[in-house]
Each structure stands twice: as structure tokens, then as C-alpha cells.
TORKOL-4160 file (C-alpha; in steps of 0.2 Angstrom, whole numbers, padded with zeros to 4 digits, m for minus):
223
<pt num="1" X="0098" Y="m0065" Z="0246"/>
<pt num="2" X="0090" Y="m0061" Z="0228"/>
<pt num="3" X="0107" Y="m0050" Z="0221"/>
<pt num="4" X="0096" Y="m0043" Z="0207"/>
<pt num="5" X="0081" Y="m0036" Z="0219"/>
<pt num="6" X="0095" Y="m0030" Z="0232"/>
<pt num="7" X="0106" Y="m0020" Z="0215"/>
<pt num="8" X="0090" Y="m0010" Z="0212"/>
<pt num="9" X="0086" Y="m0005" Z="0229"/>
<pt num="10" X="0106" Y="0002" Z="0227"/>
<pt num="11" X="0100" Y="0010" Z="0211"/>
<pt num="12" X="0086" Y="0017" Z="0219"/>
<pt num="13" X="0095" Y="0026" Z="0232"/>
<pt num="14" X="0108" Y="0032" Z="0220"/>
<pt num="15" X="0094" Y="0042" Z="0209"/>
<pt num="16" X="0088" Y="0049" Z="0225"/>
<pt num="17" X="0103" Y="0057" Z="0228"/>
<pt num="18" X="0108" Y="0063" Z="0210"/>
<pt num="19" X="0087" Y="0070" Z="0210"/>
<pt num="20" X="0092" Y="0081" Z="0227"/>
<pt num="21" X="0107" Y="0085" Z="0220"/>
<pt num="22" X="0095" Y="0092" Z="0204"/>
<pt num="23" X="0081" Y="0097" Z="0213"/>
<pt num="24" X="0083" Y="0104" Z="0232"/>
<pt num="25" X="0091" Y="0121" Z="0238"/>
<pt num="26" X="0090" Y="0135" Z="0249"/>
<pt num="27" X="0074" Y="0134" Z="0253"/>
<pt num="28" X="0067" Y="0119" Z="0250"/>
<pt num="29" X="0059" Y="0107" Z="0264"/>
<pt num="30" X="0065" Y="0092" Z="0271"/>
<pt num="31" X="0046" Y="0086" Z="0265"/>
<pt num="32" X="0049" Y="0090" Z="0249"/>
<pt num="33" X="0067" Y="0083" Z="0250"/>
<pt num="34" X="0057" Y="0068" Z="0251"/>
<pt num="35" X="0045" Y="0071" Z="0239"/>
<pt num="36" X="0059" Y="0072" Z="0226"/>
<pt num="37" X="0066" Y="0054" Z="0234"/>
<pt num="38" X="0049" Y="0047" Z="0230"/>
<pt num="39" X="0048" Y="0053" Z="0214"/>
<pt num="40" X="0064" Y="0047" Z="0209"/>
<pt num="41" X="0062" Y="0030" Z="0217"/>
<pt num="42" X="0044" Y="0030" Z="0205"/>
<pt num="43" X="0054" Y="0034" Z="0190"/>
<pt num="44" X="0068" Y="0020" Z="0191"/>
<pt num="45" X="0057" Y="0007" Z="0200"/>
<pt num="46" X="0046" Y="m0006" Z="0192"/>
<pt num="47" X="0035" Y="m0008" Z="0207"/>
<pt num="48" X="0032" Y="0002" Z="0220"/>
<pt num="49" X="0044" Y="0006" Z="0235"/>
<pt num="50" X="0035" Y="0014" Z="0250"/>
<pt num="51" X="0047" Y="0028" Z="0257"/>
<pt num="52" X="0059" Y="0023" Z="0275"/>
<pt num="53" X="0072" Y="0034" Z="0280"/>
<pt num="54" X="0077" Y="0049" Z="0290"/>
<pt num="55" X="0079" Y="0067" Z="0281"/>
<pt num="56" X="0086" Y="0079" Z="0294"/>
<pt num="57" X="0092" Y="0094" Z="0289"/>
<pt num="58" X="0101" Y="0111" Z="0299"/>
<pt num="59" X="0101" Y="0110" Z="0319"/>
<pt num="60" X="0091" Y="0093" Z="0316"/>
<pt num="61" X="0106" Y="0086" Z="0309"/>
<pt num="62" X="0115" Y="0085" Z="0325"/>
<pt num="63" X="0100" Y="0075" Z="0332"/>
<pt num="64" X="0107" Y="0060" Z="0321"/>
<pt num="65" X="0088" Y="0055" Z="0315"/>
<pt num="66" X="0072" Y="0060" Z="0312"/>
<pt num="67" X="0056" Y="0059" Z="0299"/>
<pt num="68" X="0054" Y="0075" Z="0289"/>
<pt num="69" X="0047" Y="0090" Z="0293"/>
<pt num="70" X="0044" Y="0109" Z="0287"/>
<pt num="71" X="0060" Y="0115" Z="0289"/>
<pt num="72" X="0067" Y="0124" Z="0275"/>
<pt num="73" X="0084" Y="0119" Z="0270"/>
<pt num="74" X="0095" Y="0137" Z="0274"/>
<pt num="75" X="0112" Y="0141" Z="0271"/>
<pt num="76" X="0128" Y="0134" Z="0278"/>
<pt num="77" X="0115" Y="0117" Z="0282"/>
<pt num="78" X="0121" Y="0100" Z="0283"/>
<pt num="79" X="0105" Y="0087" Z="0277"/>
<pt num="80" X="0107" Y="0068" Z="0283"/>
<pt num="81" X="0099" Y="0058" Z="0268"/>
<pt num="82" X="0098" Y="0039" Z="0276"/>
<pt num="83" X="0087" Y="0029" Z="0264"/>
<pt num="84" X="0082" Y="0011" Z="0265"/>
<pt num="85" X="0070" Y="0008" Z="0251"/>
<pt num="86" X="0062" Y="m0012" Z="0249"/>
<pt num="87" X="0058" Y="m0021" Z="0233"/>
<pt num="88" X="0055" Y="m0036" Z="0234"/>
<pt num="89" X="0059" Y="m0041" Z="0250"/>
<pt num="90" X="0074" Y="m0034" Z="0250"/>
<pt num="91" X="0081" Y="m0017" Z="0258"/>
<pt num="92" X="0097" Y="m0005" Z="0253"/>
<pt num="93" X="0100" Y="0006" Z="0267"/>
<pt num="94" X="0113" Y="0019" Z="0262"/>
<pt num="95" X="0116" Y="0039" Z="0269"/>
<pt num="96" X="0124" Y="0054" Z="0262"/>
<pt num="97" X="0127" Y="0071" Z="0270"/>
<pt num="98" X="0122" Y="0086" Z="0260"/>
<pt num="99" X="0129" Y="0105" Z="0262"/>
<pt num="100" X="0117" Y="0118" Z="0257"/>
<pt num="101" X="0131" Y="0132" Z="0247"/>
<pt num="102" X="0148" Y="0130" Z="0254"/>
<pt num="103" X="0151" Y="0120" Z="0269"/>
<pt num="104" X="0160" Y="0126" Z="0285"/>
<pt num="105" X="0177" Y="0122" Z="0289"/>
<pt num="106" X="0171" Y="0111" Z="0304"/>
<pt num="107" X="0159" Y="0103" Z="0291"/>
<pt num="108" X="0173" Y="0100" Z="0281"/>
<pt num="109" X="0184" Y="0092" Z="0294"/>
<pt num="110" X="0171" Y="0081" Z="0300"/>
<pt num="111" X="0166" Y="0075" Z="0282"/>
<pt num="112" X="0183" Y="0070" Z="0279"/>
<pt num="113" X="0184" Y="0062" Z="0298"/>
<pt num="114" X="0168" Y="0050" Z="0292"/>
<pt num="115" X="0174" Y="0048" Z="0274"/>
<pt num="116" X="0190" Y="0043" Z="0281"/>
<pt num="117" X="0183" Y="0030" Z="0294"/>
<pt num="118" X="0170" Y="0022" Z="0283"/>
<pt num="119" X="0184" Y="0019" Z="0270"/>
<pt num="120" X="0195" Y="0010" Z="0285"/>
<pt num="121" X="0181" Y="0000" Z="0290"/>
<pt num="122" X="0178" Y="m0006" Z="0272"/>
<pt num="123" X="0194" Y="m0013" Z="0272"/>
<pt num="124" X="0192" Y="m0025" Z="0289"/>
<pt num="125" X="0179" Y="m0033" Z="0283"/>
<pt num="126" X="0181" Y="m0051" Z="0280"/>
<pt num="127" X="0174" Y="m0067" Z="0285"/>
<pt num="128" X="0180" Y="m0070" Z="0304"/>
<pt num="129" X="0181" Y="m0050" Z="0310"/>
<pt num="130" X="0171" Y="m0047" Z="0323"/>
<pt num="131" X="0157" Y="m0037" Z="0325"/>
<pt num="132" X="0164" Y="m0026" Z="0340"/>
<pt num="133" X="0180" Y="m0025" Z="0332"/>
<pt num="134" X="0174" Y="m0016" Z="0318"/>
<pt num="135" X="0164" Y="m0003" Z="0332"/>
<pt num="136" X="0183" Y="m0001" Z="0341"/>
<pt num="137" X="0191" Y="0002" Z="0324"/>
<pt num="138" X="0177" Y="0016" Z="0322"/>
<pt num="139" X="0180" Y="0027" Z="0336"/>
<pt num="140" X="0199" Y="0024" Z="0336"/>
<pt num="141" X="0199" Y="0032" Z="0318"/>
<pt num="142" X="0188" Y="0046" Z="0323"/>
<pt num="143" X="0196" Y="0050" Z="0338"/>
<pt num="144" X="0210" Y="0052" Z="0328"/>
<pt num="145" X="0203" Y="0068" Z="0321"/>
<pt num="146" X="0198" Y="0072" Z="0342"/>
<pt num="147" X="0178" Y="0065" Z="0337"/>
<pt num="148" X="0168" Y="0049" Z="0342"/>
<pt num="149" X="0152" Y="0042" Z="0337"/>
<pt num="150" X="0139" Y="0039" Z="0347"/>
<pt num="151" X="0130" Y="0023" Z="0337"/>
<pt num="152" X="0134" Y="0009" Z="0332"/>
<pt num="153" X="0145" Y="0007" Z="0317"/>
<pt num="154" X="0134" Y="m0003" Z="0307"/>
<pt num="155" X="0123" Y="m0020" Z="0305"/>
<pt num="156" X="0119" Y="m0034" Z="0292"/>
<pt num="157" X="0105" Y="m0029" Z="0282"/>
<pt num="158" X="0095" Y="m0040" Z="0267"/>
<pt num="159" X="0075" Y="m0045" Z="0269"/>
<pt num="160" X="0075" Y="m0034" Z="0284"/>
<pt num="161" X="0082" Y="m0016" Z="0283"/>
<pt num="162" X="0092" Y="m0019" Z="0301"/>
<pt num="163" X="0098" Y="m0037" Z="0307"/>
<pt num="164" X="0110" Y="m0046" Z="0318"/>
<pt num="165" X="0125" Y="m0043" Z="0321"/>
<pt num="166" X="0124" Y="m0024" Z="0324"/>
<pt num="167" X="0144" Y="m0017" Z="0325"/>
<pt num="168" X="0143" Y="m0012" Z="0343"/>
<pt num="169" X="0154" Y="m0016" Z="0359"/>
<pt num="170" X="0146" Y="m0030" Z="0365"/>
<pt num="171" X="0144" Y="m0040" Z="0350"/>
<pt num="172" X="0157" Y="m0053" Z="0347"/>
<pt num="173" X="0146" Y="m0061" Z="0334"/>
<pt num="174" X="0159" Y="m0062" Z="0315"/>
<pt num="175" X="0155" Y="m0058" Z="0297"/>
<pt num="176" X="0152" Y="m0075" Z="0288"/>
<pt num="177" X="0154" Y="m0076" Z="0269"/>
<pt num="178" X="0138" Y="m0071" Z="0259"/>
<pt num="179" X="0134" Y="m0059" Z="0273"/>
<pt num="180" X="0126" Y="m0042" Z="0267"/>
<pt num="181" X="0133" Y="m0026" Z="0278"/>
<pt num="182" X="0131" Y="m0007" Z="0280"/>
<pt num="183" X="0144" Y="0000" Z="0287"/>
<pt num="184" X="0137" Y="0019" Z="0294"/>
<pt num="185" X="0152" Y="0031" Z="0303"/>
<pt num="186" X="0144" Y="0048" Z="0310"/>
<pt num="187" X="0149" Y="0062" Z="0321"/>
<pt num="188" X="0137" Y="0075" Z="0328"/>
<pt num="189" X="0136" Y="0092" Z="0334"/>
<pt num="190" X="0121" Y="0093" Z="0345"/>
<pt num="191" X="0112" Y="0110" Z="0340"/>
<pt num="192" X="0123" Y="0113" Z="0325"/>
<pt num="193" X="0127" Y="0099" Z="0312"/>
<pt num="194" X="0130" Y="0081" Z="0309"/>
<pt num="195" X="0136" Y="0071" Z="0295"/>
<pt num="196" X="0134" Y="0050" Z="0293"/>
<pt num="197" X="0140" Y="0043" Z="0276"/>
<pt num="198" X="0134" Y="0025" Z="0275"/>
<pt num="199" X="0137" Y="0012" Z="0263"/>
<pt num="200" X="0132" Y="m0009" Z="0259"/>
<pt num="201" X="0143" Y="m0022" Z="0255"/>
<pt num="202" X="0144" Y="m0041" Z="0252"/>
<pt num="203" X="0156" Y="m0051" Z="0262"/>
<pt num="204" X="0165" Y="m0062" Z="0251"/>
<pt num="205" X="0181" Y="m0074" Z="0252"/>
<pt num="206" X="0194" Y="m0062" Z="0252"/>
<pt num="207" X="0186" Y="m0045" Z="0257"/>
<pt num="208" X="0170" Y="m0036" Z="0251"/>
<pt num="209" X="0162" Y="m0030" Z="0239"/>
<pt num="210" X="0155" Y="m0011" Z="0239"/>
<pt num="211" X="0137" Y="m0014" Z="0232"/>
<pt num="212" X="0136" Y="0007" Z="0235"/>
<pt num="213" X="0151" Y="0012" Z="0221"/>
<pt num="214" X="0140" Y="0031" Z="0220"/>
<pt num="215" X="0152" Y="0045" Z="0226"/>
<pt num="216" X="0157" Y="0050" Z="0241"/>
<pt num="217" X="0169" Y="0064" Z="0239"/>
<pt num="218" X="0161" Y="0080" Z="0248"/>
<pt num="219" X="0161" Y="0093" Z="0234"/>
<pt num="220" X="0147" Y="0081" Z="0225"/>
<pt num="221" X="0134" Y="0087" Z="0240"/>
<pt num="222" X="0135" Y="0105" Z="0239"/>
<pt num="223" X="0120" Y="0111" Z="0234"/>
């Protein structure tokens, strides 16, 4: 894995967010949430970086994915922003959950649910853990706030955006040194909201590295 190429794709996805945060309110289309992706991406990029990724905003959100569409962005929304720009041969793959004005007190309690699991889940990951052991750690932390997920937990990413092991039950495959992850916690309300948070991270010696240090903390996505 080319570090350097990999670091921009990071960066790429970190001026996406701070350009919606910028540009996209009430009122403003999943389709042209992605145009101001694009445009950022453009901006910070030396070469181009064709758009992947699932914008999902309002009842959508509950759906877990989904390309964009016309909907306008109302209200008391959540937005699901999963990104996975490539440059180089090389993929990031990283999501945060936006709140159109103030968020709900059930938003809030599952933002912290998934905010709290994906930190838990950073700190098992080691050469030797398990990729199923990572997906049991994940439910056990959101049932802890009476929720569950129903995905996987996360995957190994690097010149493809999804590859072996892929943090699910039946996987037994283990994180090896040098090993590229995202780690992706998410609860959905099927015909209301959902929110995911996703981040990368490289598997070293003692632990991992967070390759995605941008902000997760819930008041930075109000829009």
C-alpha cells in the first residue's frame, strides 16, 4: 500500500465533509450534496477522482444505502455521507452522519451509541483479533444502548475500496500487521433515520493508527 496516495484519499474525504458542512442546508438535494463532494474533491486533488459512495438523506437514511437522488434535505433529516474516493489505485472509505437543524433526541442517542462503539472497536484492533470478534464486540456495545446493526462492522480496504476479511460472524480470518481497515458501526430506523460513522486505520505492532483523525463529535454535523 502507497501511504502517500492512501493519505490523500483521507484528505479528500475530509474537505468533502467540511464543503457540506459549508455549502448544503435545508433544501438542498442529495444530487447536489454530491455535486459539492465533487467539487471539493476537484479542488484538493491533483488528478481526477471519479465519485463512489452513498448519500442518503431523511427516510432514506433508514435504508442504510443508496445513490443520490432529488430529495431535498428537510428539517430534523439525518444525511449518511459514506465516501470512497480512488487516486492512484488506492481507496479511503469513510462516513459521517449529518443533521439538517437540530437533531432529535433519538438521533442523539443513537449518534452517541455509534460514536461510542466505533471508538470501542478502534481500541481491539491489533494483529491477531479476529475478524468476527470485532462484529460481536459491535453488537454487544450497541445493545448496550438496546440497538444492533445489521452489517457488517467493517472490512480491510486499500487498492480495492472493500476486501477480505469483512468483520462479520463467520469470519475467523485475523488483522495481520500493515493491514489497512475501516471500521463502520450503524443503527437504522427503517422509515425514519439512520446514522453510520466510519473510519480507516492501519494495523500496526502495538494497536492502530486512525488514518481518519477529522471530527466526530455530533454538534460538528448540524447543518
Amino acid at each position: 500500500i502507497c501511504f502517500e496516495t492512501l493519505f490523500l484519499c483521507e484528505a479528500l474525504n475530509e474537505a468533502a465533509f467540511e464543503a457540506i458542512k459549508a455549502h448544503c442546508r435545508v433544501g438542498t438535494t442529495e444530487t447536489q450534496v454530491q455535486n459539492v463532494i465533487q467539487t471539493a474533491w476537484a479542488q484538493k486533488a491533483v488528478c481526477d477522482a471519479p465519485f463512489s459512495g452513498d448519500i442518503v438523506g431523511g427516510i432514506r437514511s433508514g435504508a442504510i444505502e443508496g445513490e443520490a437522488t432529488d430529495y431535498a434535505l428537510q428539517s430534523g433529516n439525518a444525511l449518511i455521507v459514506d465516501i470512497q474516493p480512488g487516486v492512484g489505485g488506492h481507496f479511503a472509505d469513510t462516513t459521517r452522519t449529518f443533521f439538517v437543524e437540530q437533531p432529535t433526541n433519538k438521533q442523539r442517542h443513537a449518534y452517541a451509541a455509534v460514536q461510542k462503539t466505533l471508538d470501542r472497536l478502534a481500541a481491539m484492533l491489533k494483529p491477531g483479533v479476529r475478524a468476527c470478534d470485532i462484529h460481536a464486540a459491535m453488537q454487544q456495545s450497541l445493545a448496550e444502548f438496546g440497538l444492533c446493526c445489521p452489517h457488517h462492522a467493517g472490512h480491510a480496504l486499500g487498492r480495492e475500496k472493500l476486501l477480505p476479511p469483512t468483520f462479520v460472524p463467520e469470519c475467523t480470518d485475523i488483522l495481520t500487521e500493515g493491514m489497512v481497515v475501516a471500521l463502520e458501526p450503524g443503527v437504522y430506523y427503517e422509515g425514519e433515520f439512520g446514522v453510520r460513522l466510519e473510519n480507516n486505520y492501519r494495523i500496526t505492532e502495538k494497536g492502530a493508527e486512525c488514518l481518519s483523525p477529522y471530527t466526530l463529535e455530533m454538534e460538528d454535523y448540524i447543518l
